[in-house]
BARO-520500 format. One record per residue (C-alpha): residue in three letters; x, y, z. Coordinates in steps of 0.001 Angstrom, whole numbers, plus 500000, padded with zeros to 6 digits. Layout:
BARO-520500
ALAXYZ ...
//
This chain:
BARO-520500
UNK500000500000500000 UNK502736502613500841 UNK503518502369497055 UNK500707504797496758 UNK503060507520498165 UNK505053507550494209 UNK501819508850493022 UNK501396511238495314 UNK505255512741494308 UNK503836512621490631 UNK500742514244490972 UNK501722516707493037 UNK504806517779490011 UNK501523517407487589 UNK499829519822489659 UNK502385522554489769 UNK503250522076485572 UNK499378523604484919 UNK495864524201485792 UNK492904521954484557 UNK489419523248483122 UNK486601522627485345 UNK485539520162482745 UNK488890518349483224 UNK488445518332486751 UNK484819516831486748 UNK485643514367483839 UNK488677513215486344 UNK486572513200489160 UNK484110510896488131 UNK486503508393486590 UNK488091508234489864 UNK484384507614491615 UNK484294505010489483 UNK487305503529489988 UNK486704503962494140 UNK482786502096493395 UNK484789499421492117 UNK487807499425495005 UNK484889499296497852 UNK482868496149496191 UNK486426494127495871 UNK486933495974499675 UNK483088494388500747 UNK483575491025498916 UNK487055490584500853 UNK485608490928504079 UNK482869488814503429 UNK485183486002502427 UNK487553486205505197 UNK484437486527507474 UNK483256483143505566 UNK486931481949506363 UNK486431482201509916 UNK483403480497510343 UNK484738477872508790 UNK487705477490510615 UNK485942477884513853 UNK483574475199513117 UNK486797472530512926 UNK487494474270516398 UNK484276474512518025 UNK481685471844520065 UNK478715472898517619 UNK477939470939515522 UNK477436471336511382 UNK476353469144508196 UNK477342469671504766 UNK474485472242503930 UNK476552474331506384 UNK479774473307504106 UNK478626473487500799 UNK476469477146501548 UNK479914478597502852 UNK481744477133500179 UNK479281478798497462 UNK479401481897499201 UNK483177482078499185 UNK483325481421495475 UNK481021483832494669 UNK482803486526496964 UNK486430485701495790 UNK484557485661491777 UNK483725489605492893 UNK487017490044494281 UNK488295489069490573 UNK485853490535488514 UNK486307494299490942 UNK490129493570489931 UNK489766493549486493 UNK488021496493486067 UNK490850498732488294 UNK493474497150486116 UNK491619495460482718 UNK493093492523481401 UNK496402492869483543 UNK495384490103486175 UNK493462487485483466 UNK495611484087485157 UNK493451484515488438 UNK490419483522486715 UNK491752480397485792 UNK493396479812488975 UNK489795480543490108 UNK488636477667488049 UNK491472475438488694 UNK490509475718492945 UNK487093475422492446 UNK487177472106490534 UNK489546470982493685 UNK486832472092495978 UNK484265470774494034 UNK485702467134493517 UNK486266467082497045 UNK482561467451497654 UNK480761465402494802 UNK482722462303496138 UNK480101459741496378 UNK480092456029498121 UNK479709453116495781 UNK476518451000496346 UNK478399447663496262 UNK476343444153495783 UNK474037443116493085 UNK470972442240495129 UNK467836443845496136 UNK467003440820498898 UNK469498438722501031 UNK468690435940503091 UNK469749435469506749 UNK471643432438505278 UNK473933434139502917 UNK475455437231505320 UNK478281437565507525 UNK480321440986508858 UNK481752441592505677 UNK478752442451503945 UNK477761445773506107 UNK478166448207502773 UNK475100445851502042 UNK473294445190504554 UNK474328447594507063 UNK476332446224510130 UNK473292445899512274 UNK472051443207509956 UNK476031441866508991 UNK476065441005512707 UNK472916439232513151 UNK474147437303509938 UNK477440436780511223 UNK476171436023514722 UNK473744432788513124 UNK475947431529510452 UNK479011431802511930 UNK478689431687515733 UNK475454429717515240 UNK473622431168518177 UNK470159430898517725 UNK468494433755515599 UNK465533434220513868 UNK465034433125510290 UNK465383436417507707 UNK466181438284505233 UNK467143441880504109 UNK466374444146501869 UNK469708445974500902 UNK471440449252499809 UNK471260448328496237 UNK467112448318496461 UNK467171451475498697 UNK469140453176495853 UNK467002451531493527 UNK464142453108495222 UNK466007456452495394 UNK466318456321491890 UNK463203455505490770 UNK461675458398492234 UNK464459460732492462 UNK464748461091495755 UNK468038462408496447 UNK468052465506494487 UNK464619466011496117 UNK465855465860499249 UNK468956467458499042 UNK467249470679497791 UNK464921470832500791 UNK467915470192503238 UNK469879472600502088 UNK467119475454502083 UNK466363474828505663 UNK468358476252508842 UNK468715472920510764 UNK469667475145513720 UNK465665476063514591 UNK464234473243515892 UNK460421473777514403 UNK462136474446510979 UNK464232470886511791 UNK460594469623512862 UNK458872470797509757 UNK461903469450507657 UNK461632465973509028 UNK457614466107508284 UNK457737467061504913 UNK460795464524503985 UNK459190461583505507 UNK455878462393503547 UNK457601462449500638 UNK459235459242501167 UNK456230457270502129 UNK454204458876498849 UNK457188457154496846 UNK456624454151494996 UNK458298451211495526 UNK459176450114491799 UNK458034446888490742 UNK461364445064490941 UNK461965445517494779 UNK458221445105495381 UNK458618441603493523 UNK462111440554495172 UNK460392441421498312 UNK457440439189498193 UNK459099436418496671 UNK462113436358499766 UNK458756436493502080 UNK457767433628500970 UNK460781431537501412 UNK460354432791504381 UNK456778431114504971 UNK458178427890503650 UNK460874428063506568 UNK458577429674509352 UNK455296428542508070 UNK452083430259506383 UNK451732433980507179 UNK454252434406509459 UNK454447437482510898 UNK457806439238510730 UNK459929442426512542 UNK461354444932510354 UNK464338446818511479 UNK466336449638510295 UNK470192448618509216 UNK471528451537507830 UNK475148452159506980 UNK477100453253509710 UNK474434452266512363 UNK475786449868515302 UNK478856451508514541 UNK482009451853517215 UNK480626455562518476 UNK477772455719516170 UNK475569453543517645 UNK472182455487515972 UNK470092453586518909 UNK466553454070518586 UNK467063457237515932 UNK465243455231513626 UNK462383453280513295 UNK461408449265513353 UNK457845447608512725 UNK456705444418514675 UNK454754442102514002 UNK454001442787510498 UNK451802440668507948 UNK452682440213504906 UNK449540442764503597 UNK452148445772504914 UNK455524444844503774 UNK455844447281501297 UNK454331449809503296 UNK456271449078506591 UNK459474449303504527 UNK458595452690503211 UNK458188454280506531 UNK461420452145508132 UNK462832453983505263 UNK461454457541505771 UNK462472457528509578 UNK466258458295508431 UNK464404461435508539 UNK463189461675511892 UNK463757464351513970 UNK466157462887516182 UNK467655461246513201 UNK468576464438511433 UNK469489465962514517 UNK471910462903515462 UNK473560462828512014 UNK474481466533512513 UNK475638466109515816 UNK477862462989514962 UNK479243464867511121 UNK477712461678509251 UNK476659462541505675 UNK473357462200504951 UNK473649460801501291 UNK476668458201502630 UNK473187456787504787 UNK471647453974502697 UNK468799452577504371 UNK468584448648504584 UNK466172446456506366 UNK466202443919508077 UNK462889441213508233 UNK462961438858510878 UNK460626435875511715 UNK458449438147515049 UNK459287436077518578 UNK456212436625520629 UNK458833437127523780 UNK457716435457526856 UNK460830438095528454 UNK463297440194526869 UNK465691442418526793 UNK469326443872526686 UNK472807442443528096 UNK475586444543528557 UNK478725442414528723 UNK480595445249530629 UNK479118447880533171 UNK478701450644530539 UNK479170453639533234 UNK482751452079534397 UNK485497450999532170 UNK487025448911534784 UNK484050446838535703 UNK483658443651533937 UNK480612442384535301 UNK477651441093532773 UNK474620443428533125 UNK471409441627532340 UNK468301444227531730 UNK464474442147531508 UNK461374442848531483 UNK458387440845530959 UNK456696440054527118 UNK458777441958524149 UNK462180444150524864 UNK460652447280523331 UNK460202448748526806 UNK463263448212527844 UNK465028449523524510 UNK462848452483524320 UNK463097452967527992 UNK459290453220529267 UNK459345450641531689 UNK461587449852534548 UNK463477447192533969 UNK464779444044536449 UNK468579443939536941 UNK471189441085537372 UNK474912441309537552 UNK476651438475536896 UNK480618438164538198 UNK482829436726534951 UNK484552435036537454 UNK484496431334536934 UNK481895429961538012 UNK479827432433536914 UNK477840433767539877 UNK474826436377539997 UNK476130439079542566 UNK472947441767542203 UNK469526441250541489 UNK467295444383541262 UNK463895443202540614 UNK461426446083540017 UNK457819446459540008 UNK456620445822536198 UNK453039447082535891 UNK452969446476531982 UNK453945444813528925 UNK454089444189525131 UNK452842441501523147 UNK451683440712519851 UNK448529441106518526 UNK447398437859516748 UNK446427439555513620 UNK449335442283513237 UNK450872445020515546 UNK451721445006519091 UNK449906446318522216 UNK450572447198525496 UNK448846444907528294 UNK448644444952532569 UNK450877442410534292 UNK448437441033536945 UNK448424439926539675 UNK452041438764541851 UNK453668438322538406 UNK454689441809538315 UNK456916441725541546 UNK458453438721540638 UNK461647438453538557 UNK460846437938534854 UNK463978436002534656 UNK465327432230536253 UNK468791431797537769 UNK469278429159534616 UNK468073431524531910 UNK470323434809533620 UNK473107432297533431 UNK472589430895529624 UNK472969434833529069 UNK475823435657530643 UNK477452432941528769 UNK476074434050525595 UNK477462437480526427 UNK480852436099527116 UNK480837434463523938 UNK479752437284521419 UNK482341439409523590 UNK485087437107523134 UNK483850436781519134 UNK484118440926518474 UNK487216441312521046 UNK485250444291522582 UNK482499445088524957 UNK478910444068523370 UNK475256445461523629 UNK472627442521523132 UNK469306442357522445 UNK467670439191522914 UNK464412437353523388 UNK462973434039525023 UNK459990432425523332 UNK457291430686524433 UNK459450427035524374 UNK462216429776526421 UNK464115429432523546 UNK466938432644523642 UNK467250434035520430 UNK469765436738519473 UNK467957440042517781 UNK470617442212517552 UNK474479442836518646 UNK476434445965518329 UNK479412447435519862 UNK478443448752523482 UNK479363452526524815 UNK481087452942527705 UNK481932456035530023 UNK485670456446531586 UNK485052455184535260 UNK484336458630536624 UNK481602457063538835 UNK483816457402541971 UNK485607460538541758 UNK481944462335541547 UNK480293460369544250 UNK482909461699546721 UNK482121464988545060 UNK478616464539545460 UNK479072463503549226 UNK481353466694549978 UNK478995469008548640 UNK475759467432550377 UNK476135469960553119 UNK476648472834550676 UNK473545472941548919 UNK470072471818548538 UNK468861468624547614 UNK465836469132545661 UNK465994465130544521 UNK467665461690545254 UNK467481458325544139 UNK466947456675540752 UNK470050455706538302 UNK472734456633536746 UNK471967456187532573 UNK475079458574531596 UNK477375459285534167 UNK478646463449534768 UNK477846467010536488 UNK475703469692534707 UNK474241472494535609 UNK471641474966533759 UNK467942476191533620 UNK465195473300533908 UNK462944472934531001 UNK460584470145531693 UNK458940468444527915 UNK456289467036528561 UNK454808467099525142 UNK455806467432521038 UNK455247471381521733 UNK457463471402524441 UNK459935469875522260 UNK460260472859519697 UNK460462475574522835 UNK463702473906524521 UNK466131476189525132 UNK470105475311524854 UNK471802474815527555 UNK468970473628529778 UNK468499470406531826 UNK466133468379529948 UNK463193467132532723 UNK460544464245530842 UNK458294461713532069 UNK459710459063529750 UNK462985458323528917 UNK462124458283524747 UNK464053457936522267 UNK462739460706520560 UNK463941463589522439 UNK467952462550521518 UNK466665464897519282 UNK467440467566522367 UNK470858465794523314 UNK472725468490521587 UNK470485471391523177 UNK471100469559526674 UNK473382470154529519 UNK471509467032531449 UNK468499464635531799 UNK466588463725534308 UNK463351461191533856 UNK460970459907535852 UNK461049456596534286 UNK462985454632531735 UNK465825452105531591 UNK469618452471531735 UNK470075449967528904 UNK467454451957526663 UNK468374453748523510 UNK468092457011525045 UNK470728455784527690 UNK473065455095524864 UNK472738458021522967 UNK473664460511526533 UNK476548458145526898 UNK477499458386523450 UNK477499461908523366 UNK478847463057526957 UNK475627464159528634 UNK474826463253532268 UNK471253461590532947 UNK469832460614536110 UNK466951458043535162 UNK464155456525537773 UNK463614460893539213 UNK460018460107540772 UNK457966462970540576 UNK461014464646538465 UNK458583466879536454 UNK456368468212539285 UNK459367469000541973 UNK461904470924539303 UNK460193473959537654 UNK460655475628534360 UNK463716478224534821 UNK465037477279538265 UNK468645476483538002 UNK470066473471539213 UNK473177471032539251 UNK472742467495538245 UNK475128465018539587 UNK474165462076537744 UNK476799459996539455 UNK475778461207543215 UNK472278460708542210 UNK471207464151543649 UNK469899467290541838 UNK470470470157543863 UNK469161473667543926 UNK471357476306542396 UNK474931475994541470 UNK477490473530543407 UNK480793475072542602 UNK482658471384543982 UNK480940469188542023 UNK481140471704539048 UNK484708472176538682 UNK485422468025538601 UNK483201467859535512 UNK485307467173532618 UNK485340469146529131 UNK482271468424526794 UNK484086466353524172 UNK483959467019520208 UNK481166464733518768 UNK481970466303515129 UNK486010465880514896 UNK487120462747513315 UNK483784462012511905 UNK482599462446507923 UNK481459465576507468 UNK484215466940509979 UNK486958465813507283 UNK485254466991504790 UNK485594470459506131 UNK488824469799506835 UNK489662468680502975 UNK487518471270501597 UNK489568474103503640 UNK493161473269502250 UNK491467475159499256 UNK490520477513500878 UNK491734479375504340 UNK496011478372503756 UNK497741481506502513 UNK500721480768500744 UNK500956484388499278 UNK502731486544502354 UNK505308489095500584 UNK504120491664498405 UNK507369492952497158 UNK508665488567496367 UNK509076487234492919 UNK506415484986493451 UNK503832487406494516 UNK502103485676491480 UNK498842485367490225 UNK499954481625488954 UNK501463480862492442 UNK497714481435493930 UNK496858477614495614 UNK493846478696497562 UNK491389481171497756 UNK492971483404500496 UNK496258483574498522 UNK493660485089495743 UNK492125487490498357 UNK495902488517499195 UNK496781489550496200 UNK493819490993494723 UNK493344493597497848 UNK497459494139497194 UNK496977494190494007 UNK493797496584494190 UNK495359499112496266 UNK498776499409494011 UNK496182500441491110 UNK493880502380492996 UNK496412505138493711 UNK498600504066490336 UNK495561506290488992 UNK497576509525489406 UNK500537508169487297 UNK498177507550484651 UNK496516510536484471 UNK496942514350484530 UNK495351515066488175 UNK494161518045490211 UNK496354519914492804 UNK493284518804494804 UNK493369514788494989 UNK495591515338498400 UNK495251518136501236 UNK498012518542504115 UNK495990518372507181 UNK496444521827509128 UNK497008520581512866 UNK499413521830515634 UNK501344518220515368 UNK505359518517514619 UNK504974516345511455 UNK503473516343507937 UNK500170514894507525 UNK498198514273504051 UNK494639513336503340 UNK493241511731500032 UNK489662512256500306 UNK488559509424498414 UNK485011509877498409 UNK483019511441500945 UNK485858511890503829 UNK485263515680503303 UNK482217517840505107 UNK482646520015501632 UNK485359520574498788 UNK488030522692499735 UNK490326524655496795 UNK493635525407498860 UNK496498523263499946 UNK494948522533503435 UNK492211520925505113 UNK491369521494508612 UNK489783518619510979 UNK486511519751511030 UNK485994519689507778 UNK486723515708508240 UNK484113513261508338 UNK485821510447507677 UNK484586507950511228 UNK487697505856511803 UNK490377509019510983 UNK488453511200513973 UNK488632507799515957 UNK492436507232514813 UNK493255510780515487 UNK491776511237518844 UNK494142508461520199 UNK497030510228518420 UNK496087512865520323 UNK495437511484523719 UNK498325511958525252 UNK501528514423524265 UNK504339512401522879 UNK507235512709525417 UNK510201512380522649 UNK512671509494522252 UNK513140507835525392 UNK517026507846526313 UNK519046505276524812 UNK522027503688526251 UNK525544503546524821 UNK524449499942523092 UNK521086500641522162 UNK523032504083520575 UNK525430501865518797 UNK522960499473517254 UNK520999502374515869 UNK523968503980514577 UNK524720500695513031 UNK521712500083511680 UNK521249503366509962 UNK524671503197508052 UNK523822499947506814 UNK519986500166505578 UNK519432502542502433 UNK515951503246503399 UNK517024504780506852 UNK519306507290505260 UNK517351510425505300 UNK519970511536502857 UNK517921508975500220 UNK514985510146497808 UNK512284508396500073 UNK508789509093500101 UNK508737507959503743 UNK511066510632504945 UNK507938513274505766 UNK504959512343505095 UNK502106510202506571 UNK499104509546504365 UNK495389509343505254 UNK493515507889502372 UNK490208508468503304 UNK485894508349502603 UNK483037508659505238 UNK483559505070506671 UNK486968503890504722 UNK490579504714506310 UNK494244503574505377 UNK497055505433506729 UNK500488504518505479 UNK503028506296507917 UNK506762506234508646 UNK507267507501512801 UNK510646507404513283 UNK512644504373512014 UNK509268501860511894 UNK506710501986509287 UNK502751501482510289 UNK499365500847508016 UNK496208500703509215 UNK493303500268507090 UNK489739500357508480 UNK485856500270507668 UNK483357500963510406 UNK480147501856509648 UNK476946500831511259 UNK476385497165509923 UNK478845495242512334 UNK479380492415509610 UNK480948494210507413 UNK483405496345510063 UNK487481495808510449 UNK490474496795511319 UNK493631496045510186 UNK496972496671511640 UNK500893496215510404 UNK504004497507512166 UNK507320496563510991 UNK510564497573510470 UNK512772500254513306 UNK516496501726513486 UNK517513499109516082 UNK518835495661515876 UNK516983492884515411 UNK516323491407518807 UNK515513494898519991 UNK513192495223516545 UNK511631491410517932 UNK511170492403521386 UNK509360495515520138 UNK506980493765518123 UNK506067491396520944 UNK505713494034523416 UNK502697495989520605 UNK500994492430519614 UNK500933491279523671 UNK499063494742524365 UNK496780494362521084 UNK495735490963522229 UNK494958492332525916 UNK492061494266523660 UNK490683491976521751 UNK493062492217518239 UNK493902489052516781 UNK497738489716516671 UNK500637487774514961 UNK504533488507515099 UNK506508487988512169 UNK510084488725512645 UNK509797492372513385 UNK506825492815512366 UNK503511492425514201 UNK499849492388512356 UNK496870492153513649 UNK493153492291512370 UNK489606493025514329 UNK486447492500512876 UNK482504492019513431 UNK481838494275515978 UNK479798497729516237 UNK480725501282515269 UNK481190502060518839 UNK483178499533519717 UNK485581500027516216 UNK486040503084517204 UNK487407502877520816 UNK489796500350518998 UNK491047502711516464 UNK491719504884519594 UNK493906502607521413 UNK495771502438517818 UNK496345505713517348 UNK497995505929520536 UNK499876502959520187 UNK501552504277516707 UNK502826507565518543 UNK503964505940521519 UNK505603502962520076 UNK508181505037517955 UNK511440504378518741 UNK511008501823521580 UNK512963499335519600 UNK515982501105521046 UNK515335500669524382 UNK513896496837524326 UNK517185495525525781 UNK516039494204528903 UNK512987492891530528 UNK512801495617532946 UNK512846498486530073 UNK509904496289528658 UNK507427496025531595 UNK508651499809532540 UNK506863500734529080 UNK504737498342529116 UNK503094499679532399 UNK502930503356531495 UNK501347502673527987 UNK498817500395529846 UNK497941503176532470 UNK497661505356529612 UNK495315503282527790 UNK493294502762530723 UNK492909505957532047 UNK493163508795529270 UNK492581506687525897 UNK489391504726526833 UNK488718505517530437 UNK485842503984532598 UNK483847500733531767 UNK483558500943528017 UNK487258499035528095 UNK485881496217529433 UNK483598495981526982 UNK483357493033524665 UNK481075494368522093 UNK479816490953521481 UNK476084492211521915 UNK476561493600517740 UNK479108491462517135 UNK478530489282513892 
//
C-alpha cells in the first residue's frame, strides 16, 4: 500500500506544471468515483470472504455441531465473493490480472471434487437371506444386519430366520423416484439450527418418502424372499422389520433408537412398513443425530432387516461390561416381561442382574422392580401394550438358569468381536433365547467414583431438591430446567437447559445436543436414550420420581448424575470436577470433509508483496487470491495519478498543531465540503475511523525518544549506516509524510514515525458484519532482537484488547472484525495511541525491565486517558457478527 506515496510525488509535480478546466476536473473526478465504486465492492467482497473463512475454521474448532448444507452454503458463498474480488480487479486494472480467473477455476474444481465424492453402492441384490450374510457384507446390509448374519451363520447362536432388503434396492428406490436431488434441495434450504424448521423438515421429507413408489422390481424381490420365508417359518408368518443403515451399530455411532422398526408385520404391509422404516432416516432425532455425529446424509443407505416376530415370553438387553465404568467387567442383564421394546425404548423399569465373569459364573445383584405392563403381539398384526396382573409383576421375569445361559452368551459374542457388546435378545414361548441384535456397546471412563465423593462433599453445601433413581450417563451439569412434557414442548427447549421428561424416549435425543443434562421419571439404563447421553457426553439421572412436578421451568440446578442428587442452584465442587464436553463432530465424515475442503481455501501461501512469486499463477487457495487481489487493488487504485493528469486537489496537508506532515486523500466522501487550497482542517473531516484514529494520536503528548544507552546508541547507529531506506539523505517518500487515504467510513494510513513503518486500514460503519480493522508495524532503526522484542511488546498489548495479533520477525499484524461502530472506534483509539507511543522503543527493548517499565505506562495510559471507565471492558459481542 505505501507504494501509493510515488503517486502522490507525481501528481503533486503534475499539479504545479498547469491548471485543469473545470471540465477536466469533473471528467477526472468521476473516473476516479468510478474507479473507488469498484475498490469498495472488491473491499466488501474481501471481508465477506475472510468473514466466511472464519466460520469455517471455527467450526473445525468449536463443540457445535454442522452438516454439509453448512459446508457446501459457505463454500458457494466464498466462490462467489472471491469471483467479485476478481471481477472488481479487472476492472481497476483490465486485462492485467486474466491468470486469476483460471486459477479461480482450477481451485474450484479441487473444491468441488472434494465434495461430489460419492460412496459406491456395492452388491448386486435387492434381497438377502439370513443364510447368505456375515460381517463383511455391512456396505450391504448395514452392520446391524452383517452382525445378526454373522452372529447365526458363523457363531450359530440361535436367531431368527430372515432376510434383508439391501442398499442396492434402497438406491434403487432412490432412483426411481428421484429422491436424492429432492431431498437434498429441501435440506439445504432449511436452517437445521431452529428446531420447528428441523421439525417441519423431518415432516415434509418423511411424507415424501412414504408417497414414493416402491418400483416393481423391489416390490417383487420382496414378496418372493417372504415367501421363502413362509416355507421356513410357516404360512403367514408374521415378521419384525428393522432399520440397518450404513454406519448404524457403529464403534461411536451407535444410531440407537434414531430410527424406526415395525413388529409384528403381515405380509399385507411389507411394502408399506418398509417405506416408513425407510422415511424415519428422517426423523427428527435422526437428522438431529447425524448433525451432531458429522455423518453425511447421502453416505446413509437405508437397509432392512425382516425377521421371523418372537412373541417374547421376556426380553431384553445384556451389557457384557458395566457401561458407566470401564474397569468393571461384570455382565449386566436388563428384563422385562413380554417383548424388549420397553426396555430399549426405555418406558418401563426394567429388572437387573449382575453376573461376576469370574468362573463359576455367579449372579452378585439382582434388582427386581415392580413391572406394571407389557408388550405383546397382537394375533392379527401390531403390538399392544397389556397389565401384568396379579404377583407376576413383583416377581423376577427372569430364572437363575436363563440369567446364566445369558451371561454365557454374552461372554461368547464378547470374546467373538474382542470388545464390549450390547445385546438384544428374546425368550419364546418354548424359552428358547434368540439373538435380535448385537452391536458394539458405549462405555463412560470410570468417573463414577471421583463424583460420588464429590457429590458427598457438597451434600452439606447445597440443597437437595431430589435423590434416588440411576445413573443412565454418568457426569455434572448444571443449567435452567425445562421440563417436555409434550411434542410442543419439544420445539420451545432452550440450549443449555436440563432436559426434565416423564419418559425416557428415544425421541427427544433429538434435544441431546440442546442439553446440559436429563433427568426422567422413568425409563431404563440399557434403553436407547441411555446410549445416545453416553454416546454423546451428557449426564442423565433416570428413575427421578415425581422429576417433572418437583423441578420447575427456569430454576437452576446442578445434576450430579453419578451422586444421584439434583440440587438447587449451582454447586461450585461438584462443578469444577466435571470434565470438558468432548467434540462429537472431529474425526467424523462431514468433519473431514471440512477439513479437505479448507486446504482450498483458508492456507495463505501468498505473504510478501514485494517477492518474485507474489504471482497470480502461484495462487493455491482462495485466500492467497484474496491477498493479492486487495494488494493488488490498492497498488492500482492510487497508480491512477501516474496515469493521468490530476488536480492539485486529489491530496490536502491536514492543518494541525502536530510537529509532522500529515496528508489526506479524500477518496470519496471523507470531506464535510470541497476545499480549493492546499489545506484541510479537521473539522471539515468526516471520515469515522480518521476522527477515531486521530483522537488516540492525540490522547496523550508524545514525550520524545526515550534515552538510549551507549548499546542501544550503537545498534541504531549501526543500523542506519547499513539500511538505504534509513538514510534520510535517500529520495524516500517515507522521509515526511504520513498519508490518510480516506471516505466517510473507509481509512488507510500509510506512515513512517521514526525508524518503523505502520498501516492501518479500516471500515466501520453501522452494519457490524461488514466492520474491520487492520493493523501492520514493521521495520525500526535498532537491531533485530531489539526490533523482535518491540513487536512482541505491541501484539501482547493488542491481544489484551481483543486484536487478533501475529509477530513475524519484526513485524507484528493484527486484524479486528465484526463488531459495532462504537466499539471500532474505541479500537482505532487505542491504535492511534499505540503508533505515537511505540516510535522508537525498539531502542530501548534491551532488557525485561525496560519492557514492563513501558509496558506499564502505555497500559495506564490506555486505561485511564485513551478509553477511560467501563467501556474498556467491553466486549462488544452484543453487535458482534
Amino acid at each position: 500500500m505505501a507504494k501509493f506515496i510515488d503517486f502522490l510525488k507525481k501528481i503533486s509535480k503534475v499539479g504545479r506544471k498547469g491548471k485543469m478546466s473545470s471540465a477536466e476536473v469533473e471528467e477526472l473526478r468521476a473516473a476516479f468515483k468510478a474507479r473507488y465504486h469498484n475498490f469498495q465492492l472488491l473491499l466488501s467482497a474481501n471481508n465477506k470472504t475472510l468473514e466466511l473463512m472464519s466460520e469455517m475454521e471455527q467450526a473445525l474448532r468449536g463443540n457445535q455441531p454442522f452438516g454439509m448444507s453448512f459446508i457446501r452454503a459457505n463454500c458457494t458463498a466464498i466462490s462467489v465473493n472471491v469471483f467479485r474480488i476478481i471481477q472488481n480487479l479487472d476492472q481497476l486494472a483490465p486485462g492485467k490480472y486474466q491468470n486469476l480467473y483460471e486459477r479461480f477455476r482450477i481451485i474450484q474444481e479441487q473444491i468441488n471434487n472434494v465434495l461430489s465424492q460419492k460412496r459406491e453402492t456395492i452388491g448386486e441384490d435387492l434381497v438377502l437371506p439370513f443364510a447368505s450374510i456375515d460381517k463383511h457384507m455391512a456396505d450391504q446390509v448395514g452392520r446391524k444386519m452383517a452382525n445378526v448374519g454373522e452372529v447365526k451363520n458363523r457363531l450359530h447362536l440361535r436367531v431368527p430366520s430372515g432376510f434383508v432388503i439391501s442398499s442396492l434396492g434402497y438406491r434403487k428406490f432412490y432412483e426411481h423416484n428421484d429422491l436424492q436431488a429432492e431431498i437434498d434441495r429441501r435440506l439445504q434450504a432449511s436452517t437445521v439450527e431452529q428446531l420447528d424448521q428441523l421439525y417441519a423438515l423431518s415432516a415434509d421429507i418423511q411424507q415424501l418418502i412414504i408417497r414414493s413408489e416402491v418400483p416393481e422390481e423391489l416390490q417383487t424381490a420382496i414378496m418372493d424372499a417372504y415367501r421363502d420365508l413362509e416355507n421356513e417359518a410357516g404360512p403367514g408368518c408374521k415378521v419384525s422389520m428393522r432399520s440397518s443403515a450404513l454406519g448404524e451399530d457403529a464403534a461411536g455411532t451407535s444410531f440407537a433408537g434414531q430410527y424406526r422398526s415395525q413388529l409384528n408385520v403381515s405380509a399385507d404391509n411389507l411394502i408399506q412398513a418398509y417405506k416408513e422404516i425407510v422415511a424415519s432416516k428422517y426423523s427428527l432425532q435422526a437428522i438431529s443425530y447425524r448433525l451432531n455425529r458429522g455423518i453425511l446424509d447421502e453416505d446413509i443407505a437405508m437397509c432392512v432387516g425382516c425377521m421371523v416376530m418372537i412373541n417374547a415370553v421376556a426380553g431384553g438387553v445384556i451389557y457384557s461390561r458395566n457401561p458407566l465404568n470401564i474397569r468393571d467387567d461384570s455382565i449386566f442383564i436388563n428384563s422385562v416381561w413380554g417383548l424388549p421394546k420397553s426396555v430399549v425404548d426405555g418406558s418401563v423399569a426394567s429388572d437387573l442382574f449382575v453376573v461376576s465373569r469370574e468362573e463359576p459364573l455367579k449372579i452378585i445383584r439382582r434388582d427386581i422392580k415392580e413391572k406394571e405392563y407389557k408388550f405383546v403381539c397382537y394375533p392379527e398384526e401390531g403390538v399392544c401394550r397389556m397389565d401384568v396382573t396379579g404377583e407376576k409383576h413383583t416377581l423376577p421375569s427372569l430364572d437363575d438358569d436363563q440369567v446364566m445361559q445369558l451371561a454365557d452368551m454374552a461372554l461368547k459374542l464378547e470374546d467373538y468381536y474382542g470388545s464390549p457388546q450390547d445385546i438384544e435378545w428374546a425368550i419364546d414361548q418354548n424359552g428358547s433365547i434368540f439373538v435380535l441384535q448385537c452391536r458394539p456397546l458405549v462405555q463412560s471412563g470410570g468417573e463414577e467414583e471421583r463424583f460420588q465423593k464429590a457429590g458427598e462433599s457438597a451434600a452439606a453445601e447445597g440443597e437437595v431438591l431430589l435423590e434416588g433413581g440411576a445413573t443412565a450417563s454418568p457426569g455434572v451439569a448444571y443449567g435452567p430446567v425445562f421440563v417436555v412434557k409434550k411434542n410442543s414442548d419439544t420445539l420451545q427447549f432452550p440450549m443449555g437447559a436440563v432436559l426434565v421428561t416423564p419418559q425416557a424416549l428415544p425421541r427427544v435425543a433429538a434435544l441431546l445436543n440442546r442439553a446440559v443434562a436429563v433427568v426422567t421419571e422413568q425409563g431404563s439404563v440399557a434403553g436407547h436414550l441411555a446410549n445416545v447421553a453416553r454416546e454423546f457426553g451428557v449426564p442423565a439421572l433416570f428413575g427421578m420420581k415425581d422429576a417433572t412436578e418437583v423441578l420447575k421451568n427456569d430454576e437452576y440446578v446442578t445434576v450430579d448424575a453419578d451422586g444421584l442428587r439434583v440440587y438447587k442452584g449451582r454447586i461450585e465442587p461438584l462443578l469444577e470436577k466435571a470434565p470438558p464436553k468432548k467434540n462429537l463432530m472431529e474425526g467424523s465424515q462431514v468433519y473431514d470433509i471440512l477439513k479437505d475442503v479448507m486446504q482450498y481455501i483458508t492456507p495463505l501461501n501468498l505473504l510478501d508483496p514485494d517477492s518474485l512469486d507474489f504471482r497470480p499463477r502461484n495462487c493455491l487457495t482462495f485466500h492467497d487470491i484474496t491477498r493479492f487481489s486487495h494488494e493488488k487493488s490498492v497498488k492500482e487504485m492510487f497508480n491512477f495519478g501516474s496515469e493521468h493528469h490530476f488536480s492539485e486537489r486529489a491530496s490536502k496537508q491536514l492543518f494541525v498543531d502536530v510537529p509532522m506532515q500529515w496528508w489526506v486523500i479524500n477518496l470519496d466522501d471523507g470531506f464535510k465540503e470541497d476545499i480549493e487550497g492546499k489545506f484541510v482542517m479537521l473539522d471539515n473531516i468526516v471520515s469515522i475511523p480518521m476522527l477515531a484514529l486521530w483522537e488516540g494520536i492525540n490522547a496523550v503528548p508524545w514525550a520524545g525518544p526515550p534515552p538510549v544507552d551507549t548499546k542501544g546508541f550503537m545498534s541504531v547507529l549501526w543500523e542506519a549506516t547499513t539500511n538505504p531506506a534509513l538514510d534520510p539523505s535517500m529520495d524516500s517518500p517515507y522521509i515526511n509524510r504520513n498519508y490518510f487515504m480516506i471516505s466517510r467510513n473507509f481509512l488507510s494510513l500509510n506512515s513512517r514515525f521514526g525508524f518503523h513503518f505502520s498501516t492501518i486500514e479500516a471500515l466501520v460503519g453501522e452494519r457490524p458484519h461488514e466492520n474491520y480493522i487492520s493493523f501492520q508495524l514493521k521495520g525500526g532503526a535498532a537491531d533485530f532482537q531489539r526490533r523482535l522484542r518491540r513487536a512482541l511488546f505491541v501484539g501482547s498489548i493488542l491481544e489484551e484488547f481483543g486484536f487478533r495479533a501475529e509477530v513475524k520477525e519484526d513485524g507484528v499484524f493484527a486484524r479486528l472484525e465484526g463488531y459495532d461502530e462504537e466499539y471500532m472506534k474505541e479500537k482505532l483509539k487505542i491504535l492511534g495511541y499505540m503508533i505515537m507511543h511505540t516510535r522508537q522503543l525498539d531502542m530501548v527493548m534491551s532488557n525485561d525491565a525496560s519492557y514492563y517499565h513501558h509496558r506499564t505506562k502505555i497500559m495506564n495510559d490506555l486505561h485511564n486517558v485513551v478509553i477511560p471507565g467501563p467501556s474498556q471492558k467491553r466486549d462488544g459481542s452484543a453487535n458482534a457478527r
